[in-house]
Every structure is written in structure tokens, then in C-alpha cells.
C-alpha positions as CSV (number, residue, x, y, z in Angstrom):
1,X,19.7,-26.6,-4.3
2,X,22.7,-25.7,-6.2
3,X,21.3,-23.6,-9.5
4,X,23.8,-22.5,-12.1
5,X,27.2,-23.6,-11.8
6,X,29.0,-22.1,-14.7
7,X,28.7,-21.5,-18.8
8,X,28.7,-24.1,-20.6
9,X,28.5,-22.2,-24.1
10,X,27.6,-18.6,-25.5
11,X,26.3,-19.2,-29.0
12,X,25.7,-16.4,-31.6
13,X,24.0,-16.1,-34.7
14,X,25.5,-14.1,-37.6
15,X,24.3,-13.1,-41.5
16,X,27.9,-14.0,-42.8
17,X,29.1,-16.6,-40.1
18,X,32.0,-17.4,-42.0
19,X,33.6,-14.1,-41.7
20,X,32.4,-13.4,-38.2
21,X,34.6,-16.4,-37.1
22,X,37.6,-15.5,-38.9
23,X,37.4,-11.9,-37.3
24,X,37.1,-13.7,-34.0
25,X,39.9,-15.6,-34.8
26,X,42.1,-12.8,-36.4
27,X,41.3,-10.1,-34.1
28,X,40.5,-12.3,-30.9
29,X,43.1,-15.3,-31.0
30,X,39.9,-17.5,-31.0
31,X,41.2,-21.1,-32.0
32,X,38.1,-21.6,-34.3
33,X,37.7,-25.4,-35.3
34,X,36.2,-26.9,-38.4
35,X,32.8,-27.2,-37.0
36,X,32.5,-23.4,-36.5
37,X,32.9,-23.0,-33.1
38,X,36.2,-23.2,-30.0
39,X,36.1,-24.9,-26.5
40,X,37.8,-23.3,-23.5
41,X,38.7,-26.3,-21.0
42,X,38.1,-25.2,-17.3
43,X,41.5,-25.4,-15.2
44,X,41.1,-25.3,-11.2
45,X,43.1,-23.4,-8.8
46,X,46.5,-24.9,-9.7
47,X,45.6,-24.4,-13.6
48,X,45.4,-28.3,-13.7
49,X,42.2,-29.2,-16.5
50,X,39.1,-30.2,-14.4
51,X,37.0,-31.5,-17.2
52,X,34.5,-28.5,-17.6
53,X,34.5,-26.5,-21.1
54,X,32.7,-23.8,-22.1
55,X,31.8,-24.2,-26.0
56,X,31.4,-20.7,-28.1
57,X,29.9,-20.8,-31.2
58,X,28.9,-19.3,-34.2
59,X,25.9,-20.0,-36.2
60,X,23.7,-19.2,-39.5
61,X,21.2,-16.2,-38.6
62,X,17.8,-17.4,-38.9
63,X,18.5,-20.5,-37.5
64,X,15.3,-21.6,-34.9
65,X,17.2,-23.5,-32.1
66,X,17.2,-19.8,-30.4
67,X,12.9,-19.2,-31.1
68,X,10.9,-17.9,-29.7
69,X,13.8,-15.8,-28.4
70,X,14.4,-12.6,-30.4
71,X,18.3,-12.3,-29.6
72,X,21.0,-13.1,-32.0
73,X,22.4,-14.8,-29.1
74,X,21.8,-18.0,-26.5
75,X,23.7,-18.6,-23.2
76,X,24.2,-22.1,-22.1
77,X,24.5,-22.5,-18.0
78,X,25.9,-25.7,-17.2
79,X,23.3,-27.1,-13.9
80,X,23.9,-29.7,-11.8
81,X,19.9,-31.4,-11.3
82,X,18.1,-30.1,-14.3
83,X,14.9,-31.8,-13.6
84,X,14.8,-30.3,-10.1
85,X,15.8,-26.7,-11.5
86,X,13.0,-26.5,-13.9
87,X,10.4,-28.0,-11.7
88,X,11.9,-24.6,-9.2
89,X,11.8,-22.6,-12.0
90,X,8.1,-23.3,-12.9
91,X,7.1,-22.9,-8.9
92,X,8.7,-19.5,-9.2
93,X,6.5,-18.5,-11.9
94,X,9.4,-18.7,-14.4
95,X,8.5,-19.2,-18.5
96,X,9.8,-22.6,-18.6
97,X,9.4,-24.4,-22.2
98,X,7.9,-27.9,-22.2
99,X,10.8,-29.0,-24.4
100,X,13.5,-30.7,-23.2
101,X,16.4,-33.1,-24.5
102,X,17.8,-36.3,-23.2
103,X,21.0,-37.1,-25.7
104,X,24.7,-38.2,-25.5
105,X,25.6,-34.7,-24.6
106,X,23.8,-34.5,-21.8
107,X,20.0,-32.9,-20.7
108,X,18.9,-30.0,-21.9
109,X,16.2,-27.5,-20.7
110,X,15.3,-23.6,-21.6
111,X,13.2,-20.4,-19.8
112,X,12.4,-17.4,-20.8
113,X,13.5,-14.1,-18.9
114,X,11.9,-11.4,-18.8
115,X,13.6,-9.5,-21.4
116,X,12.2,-12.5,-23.8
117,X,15.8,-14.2,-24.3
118,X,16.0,-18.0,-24.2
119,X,18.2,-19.3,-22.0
120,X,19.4,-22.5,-22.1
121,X,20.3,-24.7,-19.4
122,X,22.4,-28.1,-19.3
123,X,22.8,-31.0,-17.1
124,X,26.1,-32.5,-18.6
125,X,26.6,-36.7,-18.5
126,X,28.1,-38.3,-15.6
127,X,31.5,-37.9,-15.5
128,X,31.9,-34.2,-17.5
């Protein structure tokens, strides 16, 4: 079973989010968009756009979607069979959370490693 097959976003939370993206995009060249965050498309071998992104984001400190992690950041691995990588991951003895989301985006899951870090894992739609 294929597991991980790439990122699918790298999310970070920050006490003044506002500033932390315009030094990102001052210092960095990050093309930060109105919502807060940037998207890098995914190109294959010829540099032609395969329709894979990898969405980076910054977000208000405090904010829960990262509990019961303790990092002020989240990695999001883009998976091809969610439903069978969890159900793995809980065989293996993993910390999977009982959570998950079904939405327009796509299917979300989380575990915990060992260092106590969520991790966040996502089946994209059909077609992305």
C-alpha cells in the first residue's frame, strides 16, 4: 500500500501572524495571498503543472485545529487511501485520532508521533 505521497501543506502558528507573513514574503519571496497563506503547484519532470500543490500557511497562535499537539506547527501529507492508512496505522499501534473529515476538499485524518506532534494526513478529491 502506497503511504505518504507528498506534502500537501506545512501550516504554522504565530503570536503576530500578520508580520510573520510579510517577513516571509519580504525576506523569502513567498507570494502571500489574501487569505494568509501561498500555494506551490507541483510541475513533473518536464516542469509541466501536474495538479498537486502544497499549501503553506500561517495562522493565529492558540488556535485548536493543531490540539492536542504541542508544536506551533502541523504537516499535511497528501495519501492516496486514507481509510486504509489509518486502519494500518492503528494495527501498527500508531495514536490515531477518532476524528476525521469528509468535505469538498477532500478526507482528512490525524496521528500522533511519538514526539507528541499532530500530523495530518489527506486524501485529496478525485481528480486533484
Amino acid at each position: 500500500m502506497k503511504r505518504v505521497t507528498g506534502i500537501g501543506g506545512i501550516f504554522f502558528h504565530a503570536h503576530d501572524p500578520a508580520a510573520l507573513r510579510a517577513w516571509y514574503a519580504r525576506h523569502l519571496g513567498v507570494d502571500v495571498l489574501e487569505w494568509g497563506g501561498a500555494v506551490f503547484p507541483w510541475s513533473d519532470e518536464a516542469r509541466q503543472p501536474d495538479g498537486g500543490m502544497t499549501v503553506w500557511s500561517i495562522g493565529q497562535a492558540g488556535n485548536e485545529h493543531f490540539a492536542p499537539g504541542k508544536a506551533s506547527f502541523m504537516i499535511n501529507y497528501r495519501v492516496a487511501d486514507l481509510a486504509a492508512l489509518l486502519q494500518a496505522l492503528r494495527e501498527e499501534g500508531c495514536q490515531v485520532l477518532d476524528k476525521s473529515e469528509d468535505s469538498e476538499f477532500g478526507k482528512f485524518g490525524w496521528v500522533i508521533d511519538p514526539e507528541g506532534n499532530k500530523v495530518e494526513l489527506w486524501e485529496p478529491p478525485p481528480g486533484q
